[in-house]
KOLKOLTOR-833740 format. One record per residue (C-alpha): residue number from 0; residue in three letters; z, y, x. Coordinates in Angstrom, 3 decimals. Layout:
REM residues N
    nr   rest         zz         yy         xx
   NUM    ALA          Z          Y          X
...
***
This chain:
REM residues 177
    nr   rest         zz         yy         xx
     0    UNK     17.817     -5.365     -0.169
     1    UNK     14.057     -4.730     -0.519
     2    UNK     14.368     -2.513     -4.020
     3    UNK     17.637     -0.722     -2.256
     4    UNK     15.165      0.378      0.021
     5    UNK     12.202      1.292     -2.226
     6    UNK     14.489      3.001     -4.502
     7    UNK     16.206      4.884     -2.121
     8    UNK     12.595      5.903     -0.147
     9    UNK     11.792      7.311     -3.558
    10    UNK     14.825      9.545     -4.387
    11    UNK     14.585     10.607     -0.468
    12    UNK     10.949     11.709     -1.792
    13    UNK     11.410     12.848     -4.831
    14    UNK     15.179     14.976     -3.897
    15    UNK     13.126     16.749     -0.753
    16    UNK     10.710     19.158     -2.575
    17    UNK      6.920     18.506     -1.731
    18    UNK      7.053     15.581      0.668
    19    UNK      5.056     15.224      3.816
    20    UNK      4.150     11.473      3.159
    21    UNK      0.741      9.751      4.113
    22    UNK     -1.558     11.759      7.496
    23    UNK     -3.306     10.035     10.024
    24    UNK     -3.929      6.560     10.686
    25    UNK     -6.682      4.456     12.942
    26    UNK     -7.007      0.754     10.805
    27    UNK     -9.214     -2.228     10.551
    28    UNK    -11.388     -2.739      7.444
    29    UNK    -10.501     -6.660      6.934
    30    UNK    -13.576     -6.531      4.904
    31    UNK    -16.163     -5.381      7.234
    32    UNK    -14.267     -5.218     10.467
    33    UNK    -14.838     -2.137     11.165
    34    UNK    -12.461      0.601     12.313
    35    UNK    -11.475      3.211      9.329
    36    UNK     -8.887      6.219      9.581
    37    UNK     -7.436      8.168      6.766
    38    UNK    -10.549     10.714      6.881
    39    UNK    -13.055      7.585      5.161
    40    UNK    -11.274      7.428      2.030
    41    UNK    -11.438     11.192      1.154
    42    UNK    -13.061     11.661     -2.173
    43    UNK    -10.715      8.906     -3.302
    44    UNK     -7.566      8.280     -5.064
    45    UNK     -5.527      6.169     -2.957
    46    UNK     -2.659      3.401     -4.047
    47    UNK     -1.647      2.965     -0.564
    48    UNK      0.990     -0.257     -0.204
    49    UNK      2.397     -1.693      2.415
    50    UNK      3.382     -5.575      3.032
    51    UNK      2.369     -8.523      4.433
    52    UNK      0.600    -12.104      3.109
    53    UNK      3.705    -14.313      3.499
    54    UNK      5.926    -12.061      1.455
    55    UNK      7.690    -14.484     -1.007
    56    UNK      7.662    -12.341     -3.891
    57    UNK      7.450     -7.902     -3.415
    58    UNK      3.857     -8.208     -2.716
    59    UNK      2.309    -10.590     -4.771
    60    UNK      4.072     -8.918     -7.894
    61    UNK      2.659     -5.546     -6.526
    62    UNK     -0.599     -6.430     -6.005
    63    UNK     -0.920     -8.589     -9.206
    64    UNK      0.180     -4.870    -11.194
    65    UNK     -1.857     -2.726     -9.098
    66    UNK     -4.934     -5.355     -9.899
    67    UNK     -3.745     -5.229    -13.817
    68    UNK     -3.883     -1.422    -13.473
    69    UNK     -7.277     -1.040    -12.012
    70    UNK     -8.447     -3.663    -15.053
    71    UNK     -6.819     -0.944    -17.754
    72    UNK     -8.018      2.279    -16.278
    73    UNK    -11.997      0.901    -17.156
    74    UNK    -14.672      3.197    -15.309
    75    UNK    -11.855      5.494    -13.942
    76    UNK    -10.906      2.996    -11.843
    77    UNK    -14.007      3.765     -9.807
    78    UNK    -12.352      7.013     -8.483
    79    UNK     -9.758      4.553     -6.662
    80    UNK     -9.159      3.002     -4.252
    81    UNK     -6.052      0.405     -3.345
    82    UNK     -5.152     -0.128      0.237
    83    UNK     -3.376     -2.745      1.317
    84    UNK     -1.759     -2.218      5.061
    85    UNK     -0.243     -5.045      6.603
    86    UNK      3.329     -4.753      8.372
    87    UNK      2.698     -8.118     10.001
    88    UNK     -0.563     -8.061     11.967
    89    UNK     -0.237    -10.547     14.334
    90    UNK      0.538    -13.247     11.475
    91    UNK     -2.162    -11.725      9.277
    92    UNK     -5.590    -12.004     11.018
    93    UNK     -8.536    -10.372      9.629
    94    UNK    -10.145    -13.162      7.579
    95    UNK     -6.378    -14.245      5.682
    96    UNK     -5.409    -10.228      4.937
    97    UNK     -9.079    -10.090      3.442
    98    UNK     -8.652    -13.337      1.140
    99    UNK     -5.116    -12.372      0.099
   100    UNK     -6.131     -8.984     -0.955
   101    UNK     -9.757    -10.268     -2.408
   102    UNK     -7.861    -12.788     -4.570
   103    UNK     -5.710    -10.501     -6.679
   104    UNK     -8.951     -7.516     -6.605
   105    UNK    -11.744     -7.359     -5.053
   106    UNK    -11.238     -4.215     -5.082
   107    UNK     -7.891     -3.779     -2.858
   108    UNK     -8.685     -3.151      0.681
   109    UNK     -6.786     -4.849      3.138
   110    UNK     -5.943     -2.710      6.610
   111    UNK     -4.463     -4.228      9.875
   112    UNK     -4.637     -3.379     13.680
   113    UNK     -2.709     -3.529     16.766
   114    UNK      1.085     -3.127     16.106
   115    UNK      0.833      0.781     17.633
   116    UNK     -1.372      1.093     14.655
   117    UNK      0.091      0.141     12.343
   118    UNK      3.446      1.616     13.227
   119    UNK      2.210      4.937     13.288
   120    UNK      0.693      4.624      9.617
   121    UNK      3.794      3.322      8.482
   122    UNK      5.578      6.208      9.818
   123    UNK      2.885      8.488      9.003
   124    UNK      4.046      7.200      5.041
   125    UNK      8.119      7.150      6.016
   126    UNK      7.621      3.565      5.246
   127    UNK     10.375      1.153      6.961
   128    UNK      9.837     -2.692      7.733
   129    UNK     11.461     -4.892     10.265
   130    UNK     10.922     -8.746     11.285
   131    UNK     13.793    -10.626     10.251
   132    UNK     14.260    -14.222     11.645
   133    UNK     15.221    -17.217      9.486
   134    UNK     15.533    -20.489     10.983
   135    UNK     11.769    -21.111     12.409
   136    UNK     10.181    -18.655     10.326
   137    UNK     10.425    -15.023      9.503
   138    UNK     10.187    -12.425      7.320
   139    UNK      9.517     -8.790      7.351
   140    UNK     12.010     -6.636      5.263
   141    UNK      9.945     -3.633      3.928
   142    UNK      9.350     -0.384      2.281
   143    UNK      7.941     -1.890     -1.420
   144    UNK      6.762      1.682     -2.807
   145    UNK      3.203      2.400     -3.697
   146    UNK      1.686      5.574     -2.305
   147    UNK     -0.615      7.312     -4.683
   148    UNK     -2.481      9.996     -2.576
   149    UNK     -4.939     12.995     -4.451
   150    UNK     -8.373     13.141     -2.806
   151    UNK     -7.616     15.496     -0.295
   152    UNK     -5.345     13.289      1.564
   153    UNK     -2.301     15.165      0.085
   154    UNK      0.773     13.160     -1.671
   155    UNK      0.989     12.639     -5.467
   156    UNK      3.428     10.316     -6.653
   157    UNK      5.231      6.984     -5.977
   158    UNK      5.774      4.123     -7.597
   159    UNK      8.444      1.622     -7.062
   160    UNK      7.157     -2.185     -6.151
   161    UNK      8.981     -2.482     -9.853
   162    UNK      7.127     -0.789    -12.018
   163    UNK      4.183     -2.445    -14.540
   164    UNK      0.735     -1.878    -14.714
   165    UNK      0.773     -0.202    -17.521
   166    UNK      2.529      2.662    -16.430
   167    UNK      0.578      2.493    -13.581
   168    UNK     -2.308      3.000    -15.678
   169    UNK     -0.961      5.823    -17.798
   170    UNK      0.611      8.153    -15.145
   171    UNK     -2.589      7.345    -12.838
   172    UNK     -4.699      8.566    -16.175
   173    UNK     -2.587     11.240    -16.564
   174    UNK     -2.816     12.217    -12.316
   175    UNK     -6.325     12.145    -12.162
   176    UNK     -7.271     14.817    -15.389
***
């Protein structure tokens, strides 16, 4: 159901021209713990993904290939940076969405904050997820697409949670010349 999703989110992109995806969003820096918007990662390239820690299998493949990525693209790598926005925030505190994304790349910034929050950056990135309840537990169906935004804020390209990091690595090298 998840890739249904993701593929469909990207033909919805891709069919509609130049797409309004990413804008405005108000987060918490699991890192630091302090409050970041969209404006303090100008200047950057930005894999932007969203998901959540217990997630049994989307995100820690996506995450693992965005980490593999950053490892091929060397010193260009620098110019990027991976964001990692939660879709569960009140099962992923601060200190476990900064130790999830710290243990694939230190590099990959994890981003949470009050449900408001993060519902507006998801829709700010057309990105859909919904709590689904299983027994006990529950999971969170979700948009498994990574965002790649230019510098400026504006949208580049996708990529579906399926694709490898090494053509992450070559249409990223390709994006940024």
């Amino acid at each position: 159901m998840v890739l249904a999703l993701a593929i469909g989110s990207i033909l919805w992109l891709h069919q509609r021209g130049a797409p309004t995806v990413g804008g405005p969003f108000q987060l918490i820096d699991t890192k630091s713990g302090r409050q970041v918007t969209d404006r303090d990662f100008r200047g950057k390239w930005l894999l932007v993904f969203f998901g959540y820690t217990h997630c049994p299998d989307v995100c820690p493949t996506t995450l693992s290939e965005i980490a593999d990525a950053m490892a091929k693209l060397g010193p260009l790598a620098d110019r990027i940076q991976p964001l990692f926005i939660t879709v569960d925030p009140l099962r992923d505190t601060q200190q476990t969405l900064a130790d999830y994304t710290t243990a694939f790349d230190p590099r990959i910034l994890g981003l949470t904050g009050t449900p408001d929050q993060v519902a507006a950056a998801a829709s700010a990135y057309k990105v859909y997820y919904a709590k689904r309840v299983v027994g006990d537990d529950y999971f969170v169906d979700h948009t498994g697409t990574v965002y790649v935004m230019r510098p400026d804020g504006s949208y580049d390209t996708s990529f579906l949670s399926t694709s490898d990091s090494a053509e992450m690595a070559r249409r990223l090298r390709g994006d940024m010349q």
